[in-house]
Structure formats: structure tokens, C-alpha cells
C-alpha positions in Angstrom: -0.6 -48.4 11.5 -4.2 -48.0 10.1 -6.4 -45.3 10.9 -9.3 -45.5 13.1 -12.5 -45.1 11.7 -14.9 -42.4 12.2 -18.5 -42.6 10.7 -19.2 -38.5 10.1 -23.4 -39.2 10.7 -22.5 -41.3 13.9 -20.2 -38.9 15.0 -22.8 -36.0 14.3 -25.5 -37.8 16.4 -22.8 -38.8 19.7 -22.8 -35.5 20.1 -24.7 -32.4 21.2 -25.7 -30.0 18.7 -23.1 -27.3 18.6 -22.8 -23.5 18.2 -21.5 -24.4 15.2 -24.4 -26.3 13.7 -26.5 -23.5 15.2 -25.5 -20.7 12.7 -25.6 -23.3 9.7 -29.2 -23.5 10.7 -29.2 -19.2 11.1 -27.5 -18.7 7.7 -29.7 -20.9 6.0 -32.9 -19.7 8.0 -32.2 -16.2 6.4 -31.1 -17.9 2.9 -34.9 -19.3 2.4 -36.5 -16.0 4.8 -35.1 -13.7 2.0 -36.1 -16.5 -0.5 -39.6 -16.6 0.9 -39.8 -12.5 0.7 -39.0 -11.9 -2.7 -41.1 -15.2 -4.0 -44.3 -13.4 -2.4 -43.8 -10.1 -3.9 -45.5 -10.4 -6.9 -48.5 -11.3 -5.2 -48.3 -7.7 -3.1 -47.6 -6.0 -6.2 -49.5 -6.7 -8.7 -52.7 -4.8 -7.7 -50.2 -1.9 -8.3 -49.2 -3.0 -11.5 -52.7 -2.9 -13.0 -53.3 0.4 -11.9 -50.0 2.5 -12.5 -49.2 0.5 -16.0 -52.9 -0.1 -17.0 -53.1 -3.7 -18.1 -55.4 -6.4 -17.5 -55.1 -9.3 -15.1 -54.5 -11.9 -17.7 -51.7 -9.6 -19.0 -49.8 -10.1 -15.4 -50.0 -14.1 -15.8 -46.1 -14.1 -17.3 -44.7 -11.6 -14.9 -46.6 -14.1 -12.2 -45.3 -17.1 -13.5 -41.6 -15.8 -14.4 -39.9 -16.4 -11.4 -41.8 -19.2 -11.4 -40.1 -21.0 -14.3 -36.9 -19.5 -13.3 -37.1 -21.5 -10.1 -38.1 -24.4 -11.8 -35.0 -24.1 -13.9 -32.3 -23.3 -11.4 -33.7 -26.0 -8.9 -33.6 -28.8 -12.0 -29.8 -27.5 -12.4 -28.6 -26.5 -9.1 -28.9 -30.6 -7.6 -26.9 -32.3 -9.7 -24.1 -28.9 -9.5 -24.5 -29.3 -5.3 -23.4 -33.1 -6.1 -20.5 -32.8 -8.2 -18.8 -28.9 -6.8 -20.5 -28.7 -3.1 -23.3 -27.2 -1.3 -21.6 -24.0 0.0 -20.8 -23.1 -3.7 -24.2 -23.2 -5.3 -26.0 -21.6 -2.2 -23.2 -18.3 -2.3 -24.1 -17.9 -5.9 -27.1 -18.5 -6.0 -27.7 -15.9 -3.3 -25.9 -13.4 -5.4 -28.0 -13.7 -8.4 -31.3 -13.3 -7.0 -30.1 -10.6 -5.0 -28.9 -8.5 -8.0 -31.7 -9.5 -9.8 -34.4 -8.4 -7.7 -32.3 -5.2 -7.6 -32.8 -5.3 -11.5 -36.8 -5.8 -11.0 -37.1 -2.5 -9.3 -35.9 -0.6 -11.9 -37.5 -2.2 -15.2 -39.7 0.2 -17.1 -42.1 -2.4 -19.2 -43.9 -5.9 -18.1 -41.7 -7.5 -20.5 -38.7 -6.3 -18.9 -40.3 -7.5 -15.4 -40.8 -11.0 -16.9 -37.2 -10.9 -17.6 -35.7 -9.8 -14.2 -38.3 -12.0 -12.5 -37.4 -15.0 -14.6 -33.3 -14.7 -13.3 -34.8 -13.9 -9.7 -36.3 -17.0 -10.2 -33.0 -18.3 -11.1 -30.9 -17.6 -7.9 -33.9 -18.7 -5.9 -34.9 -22.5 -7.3 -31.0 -22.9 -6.8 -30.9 -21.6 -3.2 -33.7 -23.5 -1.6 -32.9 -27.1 -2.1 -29.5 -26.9 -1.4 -30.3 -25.3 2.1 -32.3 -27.9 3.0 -29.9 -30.3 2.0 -26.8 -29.1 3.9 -28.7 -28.7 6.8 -30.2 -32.9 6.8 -26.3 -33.4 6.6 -25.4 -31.6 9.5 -28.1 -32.7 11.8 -28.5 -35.6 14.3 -30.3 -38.1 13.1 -32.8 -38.2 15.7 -33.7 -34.2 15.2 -33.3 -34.2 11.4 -36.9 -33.5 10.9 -37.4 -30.9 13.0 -34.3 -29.4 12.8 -34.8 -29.0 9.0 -38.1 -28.0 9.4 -37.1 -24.8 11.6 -34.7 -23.9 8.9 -37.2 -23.8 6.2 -39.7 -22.3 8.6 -37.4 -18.9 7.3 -38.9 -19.4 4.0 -42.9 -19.1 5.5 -42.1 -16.8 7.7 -39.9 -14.5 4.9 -43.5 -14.8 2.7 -45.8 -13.9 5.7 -43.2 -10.9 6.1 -44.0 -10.0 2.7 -47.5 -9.4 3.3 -47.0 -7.2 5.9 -43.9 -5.3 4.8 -45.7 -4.8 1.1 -48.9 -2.9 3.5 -46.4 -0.2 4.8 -43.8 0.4 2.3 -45.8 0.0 -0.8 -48.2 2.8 0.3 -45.5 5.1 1.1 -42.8 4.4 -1.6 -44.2 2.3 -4.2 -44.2 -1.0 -5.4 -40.6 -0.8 -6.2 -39.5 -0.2 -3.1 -40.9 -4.4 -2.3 -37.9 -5.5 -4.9 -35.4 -3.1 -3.2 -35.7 -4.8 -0.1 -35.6 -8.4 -1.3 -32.6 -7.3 -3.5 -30.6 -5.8 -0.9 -31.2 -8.3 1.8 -30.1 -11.4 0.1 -26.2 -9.3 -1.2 -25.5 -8.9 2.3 -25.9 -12.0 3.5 -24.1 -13.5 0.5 -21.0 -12.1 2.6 -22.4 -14.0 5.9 -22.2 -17.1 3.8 -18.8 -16.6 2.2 -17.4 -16.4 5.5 -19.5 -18.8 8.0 -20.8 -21.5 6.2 -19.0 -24.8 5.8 -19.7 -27.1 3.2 -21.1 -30.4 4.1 -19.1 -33.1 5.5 -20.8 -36.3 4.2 -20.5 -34.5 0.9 -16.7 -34.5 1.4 -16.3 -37.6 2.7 -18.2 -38.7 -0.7 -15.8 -36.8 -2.6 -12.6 -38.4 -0.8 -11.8 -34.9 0.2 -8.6 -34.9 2.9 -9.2 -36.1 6.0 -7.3 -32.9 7.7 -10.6 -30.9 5.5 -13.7 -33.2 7.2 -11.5 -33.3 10.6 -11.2 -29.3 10.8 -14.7 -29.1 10.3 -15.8 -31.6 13.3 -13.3 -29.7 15.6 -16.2 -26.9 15.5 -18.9 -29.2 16.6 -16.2 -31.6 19.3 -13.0 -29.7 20.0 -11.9 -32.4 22.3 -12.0 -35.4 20.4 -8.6 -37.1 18.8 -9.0 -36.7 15.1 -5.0 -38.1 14.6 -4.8 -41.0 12.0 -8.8 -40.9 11.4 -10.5 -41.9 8.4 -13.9 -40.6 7.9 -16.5 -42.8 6.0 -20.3 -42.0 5.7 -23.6 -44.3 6.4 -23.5 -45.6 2.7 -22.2 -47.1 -0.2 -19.8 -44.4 -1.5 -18.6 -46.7 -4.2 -22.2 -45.7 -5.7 -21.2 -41.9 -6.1 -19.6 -42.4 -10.1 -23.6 -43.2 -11.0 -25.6 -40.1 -12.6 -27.5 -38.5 -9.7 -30.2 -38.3 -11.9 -30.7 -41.2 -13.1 -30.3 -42.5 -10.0 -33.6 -41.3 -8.5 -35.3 -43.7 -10.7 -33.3 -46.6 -10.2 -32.6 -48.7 -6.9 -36.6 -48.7 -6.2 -36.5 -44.8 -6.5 -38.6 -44.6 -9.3 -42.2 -44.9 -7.6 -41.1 -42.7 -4.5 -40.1 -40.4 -6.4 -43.1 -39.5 -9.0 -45.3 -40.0 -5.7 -43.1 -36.9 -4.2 -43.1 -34.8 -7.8 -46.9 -35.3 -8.1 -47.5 -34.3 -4.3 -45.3 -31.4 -4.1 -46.8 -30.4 -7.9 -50.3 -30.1 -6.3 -49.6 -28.4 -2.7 -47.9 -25.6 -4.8 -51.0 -25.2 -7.0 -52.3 -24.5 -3.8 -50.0 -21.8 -2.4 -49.1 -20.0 -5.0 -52.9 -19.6 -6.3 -54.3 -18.7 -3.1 -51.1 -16.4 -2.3 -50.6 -15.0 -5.6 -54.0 -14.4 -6.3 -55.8 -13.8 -2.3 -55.3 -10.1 -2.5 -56.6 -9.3 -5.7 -59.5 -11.4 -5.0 -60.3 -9.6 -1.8 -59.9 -6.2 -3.3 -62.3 -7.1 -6.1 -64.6 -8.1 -2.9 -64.5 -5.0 -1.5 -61.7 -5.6 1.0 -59.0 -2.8 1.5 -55.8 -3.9 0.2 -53.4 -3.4 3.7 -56.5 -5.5 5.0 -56.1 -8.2 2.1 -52.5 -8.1 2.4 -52.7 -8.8 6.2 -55.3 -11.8 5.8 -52.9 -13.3 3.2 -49.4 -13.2 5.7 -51.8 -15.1 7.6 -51.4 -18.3 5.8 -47.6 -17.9 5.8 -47.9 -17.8 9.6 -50.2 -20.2 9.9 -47.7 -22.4 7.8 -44.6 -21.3 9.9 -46.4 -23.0 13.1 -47.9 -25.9 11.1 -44.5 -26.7 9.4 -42.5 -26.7 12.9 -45.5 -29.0 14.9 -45.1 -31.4 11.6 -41.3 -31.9 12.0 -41.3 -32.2 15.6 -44.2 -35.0 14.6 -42.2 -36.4 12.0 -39.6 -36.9 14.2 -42.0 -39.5 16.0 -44.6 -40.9 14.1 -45.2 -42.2 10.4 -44.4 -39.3 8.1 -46.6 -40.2 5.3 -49.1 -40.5 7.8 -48.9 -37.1 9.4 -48.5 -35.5 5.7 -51.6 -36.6 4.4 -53.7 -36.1 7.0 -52.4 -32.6 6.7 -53.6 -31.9 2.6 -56.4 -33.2 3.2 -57.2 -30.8 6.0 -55.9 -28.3 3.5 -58.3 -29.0 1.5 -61.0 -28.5 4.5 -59.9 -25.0 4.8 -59.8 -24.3 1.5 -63.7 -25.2 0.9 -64.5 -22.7 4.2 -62.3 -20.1 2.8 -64.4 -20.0 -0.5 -67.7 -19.9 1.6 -66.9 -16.8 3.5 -65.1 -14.3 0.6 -65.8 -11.0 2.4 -65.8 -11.7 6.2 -62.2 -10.5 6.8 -62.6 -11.3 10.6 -63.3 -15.0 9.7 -60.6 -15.0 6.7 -57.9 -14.2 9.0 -58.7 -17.3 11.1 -59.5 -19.9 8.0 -56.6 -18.7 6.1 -54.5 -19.3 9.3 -55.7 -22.2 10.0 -55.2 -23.4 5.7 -51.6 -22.0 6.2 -51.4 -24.3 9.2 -52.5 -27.3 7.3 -50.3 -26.8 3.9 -47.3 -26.7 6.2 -47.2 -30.6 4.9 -46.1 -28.5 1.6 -42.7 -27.0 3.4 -41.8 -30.7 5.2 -42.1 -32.2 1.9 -38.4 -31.4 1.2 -37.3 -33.0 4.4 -39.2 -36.1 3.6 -37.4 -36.0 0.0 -34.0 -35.2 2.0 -34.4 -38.5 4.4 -35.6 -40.4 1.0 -32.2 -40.1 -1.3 -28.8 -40.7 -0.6 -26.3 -38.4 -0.1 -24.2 -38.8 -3.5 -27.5 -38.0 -4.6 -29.3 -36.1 -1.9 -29.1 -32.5 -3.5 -30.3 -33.8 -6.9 -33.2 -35.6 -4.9 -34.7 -32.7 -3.2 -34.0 -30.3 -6.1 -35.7 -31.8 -9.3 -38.9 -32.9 -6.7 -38.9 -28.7 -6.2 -37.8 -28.1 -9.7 -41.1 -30.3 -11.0 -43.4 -28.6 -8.2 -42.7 -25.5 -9.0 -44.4 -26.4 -12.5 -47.2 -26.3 -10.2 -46.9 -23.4 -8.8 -46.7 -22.2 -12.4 -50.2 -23.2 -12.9 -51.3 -21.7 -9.6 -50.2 -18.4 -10.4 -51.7 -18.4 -13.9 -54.5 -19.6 -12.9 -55.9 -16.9 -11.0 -56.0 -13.8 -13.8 -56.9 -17.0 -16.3 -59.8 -17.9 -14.0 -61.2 -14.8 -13.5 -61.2 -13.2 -16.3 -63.5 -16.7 -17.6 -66.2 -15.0 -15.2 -64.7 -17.0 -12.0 -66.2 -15.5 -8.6 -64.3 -16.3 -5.3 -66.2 -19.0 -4.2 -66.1 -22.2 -7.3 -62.0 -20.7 -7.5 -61.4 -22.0 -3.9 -63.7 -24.7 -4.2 -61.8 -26.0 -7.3 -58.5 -25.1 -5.2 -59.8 -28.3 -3.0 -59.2 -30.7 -5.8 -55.4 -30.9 -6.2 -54.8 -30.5 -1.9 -56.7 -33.8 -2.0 -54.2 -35.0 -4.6 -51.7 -34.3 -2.7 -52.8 -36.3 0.2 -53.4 -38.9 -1.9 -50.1 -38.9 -3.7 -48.5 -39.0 -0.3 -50.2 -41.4 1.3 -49.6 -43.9 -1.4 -46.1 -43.1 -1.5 -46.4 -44.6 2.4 -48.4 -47.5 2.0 -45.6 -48.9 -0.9 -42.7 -48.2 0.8 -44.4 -49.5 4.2 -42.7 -53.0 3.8 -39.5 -51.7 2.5 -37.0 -50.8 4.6 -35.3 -48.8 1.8 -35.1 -47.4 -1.5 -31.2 -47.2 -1.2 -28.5 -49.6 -2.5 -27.4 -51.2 0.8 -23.6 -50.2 1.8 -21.8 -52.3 4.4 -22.6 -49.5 6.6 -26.1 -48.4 5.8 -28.1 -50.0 8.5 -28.8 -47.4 11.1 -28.9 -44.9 8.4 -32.2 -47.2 6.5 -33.7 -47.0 10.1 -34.7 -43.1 9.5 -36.2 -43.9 6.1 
């Protein structure tokens, strides 16, 4: 007798989103919030690093840009690992190392040995983030994807914002060391969350011709009642296409222009954050501005991000995402002008950096426009090396700063020149739409694929 035939995404969007899916969306919400929080540190810290180890600004550029690169590595790596072992694995590791090494950080006794630590924080977290993102796209309906996804990642925004203002209470009273502690500790507990709770993605099994008794024990947690005897489970694409090089798949299959348009995008938005993050306080406290006050008016734009982010996936969900993504940047880059106008009012900072935040949320739903673009034998790999080549960007943001103000720099022509690559980014983005507008696809086409192209 042949097995029926159960498609896992058709099955996922029959029915209602489960209790189940719920804490996949939990555990990875805290995954990317603890992500988010130890990411933003540095910013919050290194006022107190200038004055307690007596270096310059320019000196702080490769503690700045450490975790930096260490994301940029561990994203480049962890895609194509999430493709060939699994989701759940990379994420549990990945959790572990930046949680012991942000435990590291608070002990190091030079900047060099910061660097260091930061660089294998960095590590953990370029690996964790993408692969979040990814399992969660793979467990969601298709209609909700976006703003599913997007609430998920909103941990990540709202884990920086808390940064801000956990860094004005504890840093006062215990140090900067005491920042790292709690980004170290967090993330080790939750490793054990993970371990426990969190399944590994279904289309990725069904990819990997894992047993059907595996995928089938898995959907009883999202429909106990349905009949899952003599099933085989196939996915919304052409699995014979899983033995090509996830890599070298993003630039084949009419990948290749979507996805520069999404590495050059992503590149510039995180110019933007992490300049104006990493750099805000500093900048303010050079103005005169206390630094609780400066460390308030910069959680501001991870809040105002948090709201944007979730108001752009509900959007995406409904209209052109290209569309609603560069209209965004380019308001970014609104904001960004006004911020530079006004560098001591703190009153109207909170408010323009809010309402910046708000904007840039375009830079968080990037990786669920990059999730919905790739395939899944590929998806990981996708979304990772678009984060993995941003985060060059953010590289540059973070240097930039100290670089640019100790050339003479003042407040204002630093966040007017932030302007430039936000209205990059719209640009990039909005190209990226008007090529793919008449093509349903960038995808090889499977028997199967059809409903699945409709979302691209």
C-alpha cells in the first residue's frame, strides 16, 4: 500500500498555531534578546574604559569592532553548518560559546585581551542569530511568516534597548564588568531551555530524508489528532536540489542579483546602527549630556526599532515588502539629519532617536525578507552570509566613530554623513523589488513549488 502524502508547509498553515510553535518563538525570542544585550554592551562601556584604563577613543576601535568580526565569521560559517547537521545544533552551541565568552570578557585585565574575548563573543553570536530566524520561517504559517518572525527578532531590539538601560544602573554601582556578567550568565541558562524544548526544523528533516516516525512526532505537538500512519512527508520544493553547495547556490538559479541587492542593503543599515549606537553615548557625553541620560536616549532607538520592526512585519504580511522597506531607510535617513541638528536637546533626542529606531526597523525584517527569498536546502546559508557580509558594515560603523572624531568630527556633519548609506539602503532595496517584480521566483521550480513561489 503507498503512503499518503503530507506536505509539512501545508500542513503547518491547515492548522492553528500551536503551544508548541509558541515556545519555539519564546526560546528563540530570548536567544536573539540575550544576543541583542551583549552586542550593545560595548557601546555602554566604553566611556568607562577610557577613563579607568586611560586610552584614547581611537584606541577602543578593535575592542568596538571585535565582536564585530567575530559575528561576521560565525554567521559566514554557521549557514552552510545549519544546512548540512540542523538548526537546533548550531543555535545550542552557539548559545554556549557566547555565553562563556562574555563570562571571559568580564574578567580580562588589558584591551588586547578584551579584543580577544569579544572577538569569540562575537563568535557564538553571528552563529545564533540567523539560525533563529531561520527555524522560526520553518515553523510558521505561511500567511503569518512575516510577522511571526518579526516578533521573534523583535527580542534582539528589545535585548539592545535593555542594554541601555540596565548599563545606567548596574554600571554605576558595580562596574562595567558587571554588563558582561549579565550577558554571560543569561545566555548558559537558557542553553539548557534549548537542549530540552527546542525541536529541530521539520522541512529541514524532510530535506534530509530523516524518518518519517522523526517529522511525524514532531507534528503531533502542533495536531495531536491527525492520522500520521503510513505518511510520507515532502516539502514545497525541489528536494532533489539539496546535493548542490548552499553557497554556491545563492548565486545561481537567478539568486545572484537578489542577493548582492540584500548584502549591500543590510551592509549599509548596520553602518547605521552600530555607528549611532556604538558611538550615541560618547557623543552626548562629549556634549555635555550625563551619561544615565545618554544611555537612556540611546535604548530609545532600540525601542523605537522593536515597534517599527513588529508594524513592518504585520505590513509585510500584506503589501509589497520592497516597497514598505525602502520607504522605511529612507525615512531613516530623515531622522538621522534631525538628530544631527539638535546634539544637546535631550528632550528632543529621545523623541528623534525613537522615532530613527522606528524607521531602521527595515534593518531587523531584512532577515525575514532574505528567509522568504532562499530555499530551504539553502535557507540558513541565505540569511547567514547576507548577516555575515552586513556585519562588515557594522564593522565600519563602529570604527567609524573614535576614527571620526578624533579627525575633528563634531556631532552634527557625523550624523549628517550617517544619512548617506540609510539612503543606500533604500536604494539597494528598492531595486532588488523592481527586478524581481516580474519574476515569480528566484527558486528552481519543484513539482510542488507553486503555492510556496506565491510568498516570494
Amino acid at each position: 500500500m503507498n503512503p499518503r502524502t503530507i506536505d509539512v508547509q501545508q500542513f503547518l498553515d491547515d492548522h492553528r498555531f500551536s503551544a508548541f510553535q509558541w515556545a519555539i518563538l519564546v526560546l528563540c525570542f530570548f536567544v536573539v534578546a540575550v544576543d541583542g544585550l551583549d552586542t550593545a554592551a560595548m557601546g555602554f562601556i566604553a566611556p568607562s574604559l577610557v577613563s579607568e584604563w586611560s586610552v584614547t577613543k581611537a584606541a577602543l576601535a578593535p575592542v568596538m569592532s571585535a565582536a564585530l568580526f567575530g559575528l561576521a565569521i560565525g554567521a559566514l560559517t554557521a549557514g552552510p553548518l545549519a544546512d548540512k547537521y540542523g538548526r537546533k545544533k548550531v543555535i545550542v552551541a552557539s548559545a554556549l560559546i557566547f555565553g562563556l565568552a562574555s563570562l571571559s570578557s568580564a574578567a580580562c585585565w588589558s584591551l588586547w585581551s578584551l579584543t580577544g574575548f569579544r572577538f569569540l563573543t562575537g563568535l557564538g553570536l553571528g552563529a545564533a542569530m540567523p539560525n533563529t530566524v531561520t527555524l522560526m520561517s520553518e515553523y510558521a504559517p505561511r500567511g503569518r511568516r512575516a510577522l511571526l518572525s518579526t516578533l521573534m527578532f523583535c527580542g534582539f531590539t528589545l535585548g539592545s534597548a535593555s542594554s541601555g538601560f540596565v548599563a545606567s544602573h548596574i554600571i554605576p554601582a558595580y562596574g562595567w564588568r558587571s554588563l558582561l556578567v549579565v550577558g554571560g550568565v543569561l545566555p548558559i541558562i537558557l542553553v539548557v531551555f534549548l537542549a530540552i524544548i527546542l525541536p529541530e526544523s521539520v522541512r529541514f528533516l524532510v530535506c534530509k530524508g530523516a524518518p518519517a516516525d522523526r517529522v511525524a512526532k514532531i507534528l503531533r505537538r502542533i495536531c495531536a489528532k491527525t492520522d500520521f500512519t503510513n505518511i510520507a512527508f515532502t516539502v514545497p520544493e525541489d528536494i532533489g536540489a539539496q546535493s548542490e553547495s548552499s553557497i554556491k547556490a545563492l548565486f545561481r538559479h537567478d539568486n545572484t542579483t537578489g542577493t548582492l541587492l540584500l548584502w549591500i542593503t543590510y551592509f549599509m543599515g548596520l553602518v547605521v546602527v552600530y555607528l549611532l549606537t556604538g558611538w550615541l553615548p560618547t557623543l552626548m557625553k562629549e556634549a555635555g549630556v550625563p551619561m544615565a541620560q545618554a544611555a537612556v536616549v540611546t535604548g530609545m532607538f532600540m525601542f523605537g526599532s522593536t515597534f517599527g520592526t513588529v508594524l513592518m512585519g504585520w505590513l509585510m504580511d500584506r503589501i509589497n515588502n520592497h516597497l514598505v522597506m525602502g520607504v522605511s531607510y529612507a525615512a531613516a535617513a530623515l531622522c538621522v539629519v534631525a538628530i544631527g541638528i539638535h546634539p544637546g536637546e535631550v528632550a528632543l533626542l529621545r523623541v528623534l532617536v525613537f522615532a530613527a529606531g522606528f524607521a531602521m526597523g527595515a534593518q531587523t525584517s531584512m532577515v525575514i525578507l532574505a528567509a522568504q527569498f532562499y530555499q530551504t536546502q539553502y535557507r540558513a546559508t541565505g540569511v547567514s552570509w547576507m548577516l555575515g557580509i552586513g556585519r562588515f558594515g557594522g564593522i565600519l560603523g563602529a570604527s567609524m566613530g573614535g576614527v571620526l572624531m578624533t579627525l575633528g568630527w563634531d556631532f552634527r556633519t557625523i550624523f549628517f554623513g550617517l544619512a548617506v548609506p540609510a539612503v543606500l539602503a533604500a536604494v539597494a532595496i528598492g531595486l532588488k523589488g523592481i527586478y524581481y517584480a516580474h519574476r515569480p521566483t528566484a527558486l528552481p521550480v519543484g513539482p510542488a513549488t507553486v503555492a510556496e513561489l506565491e510568498m516570494h
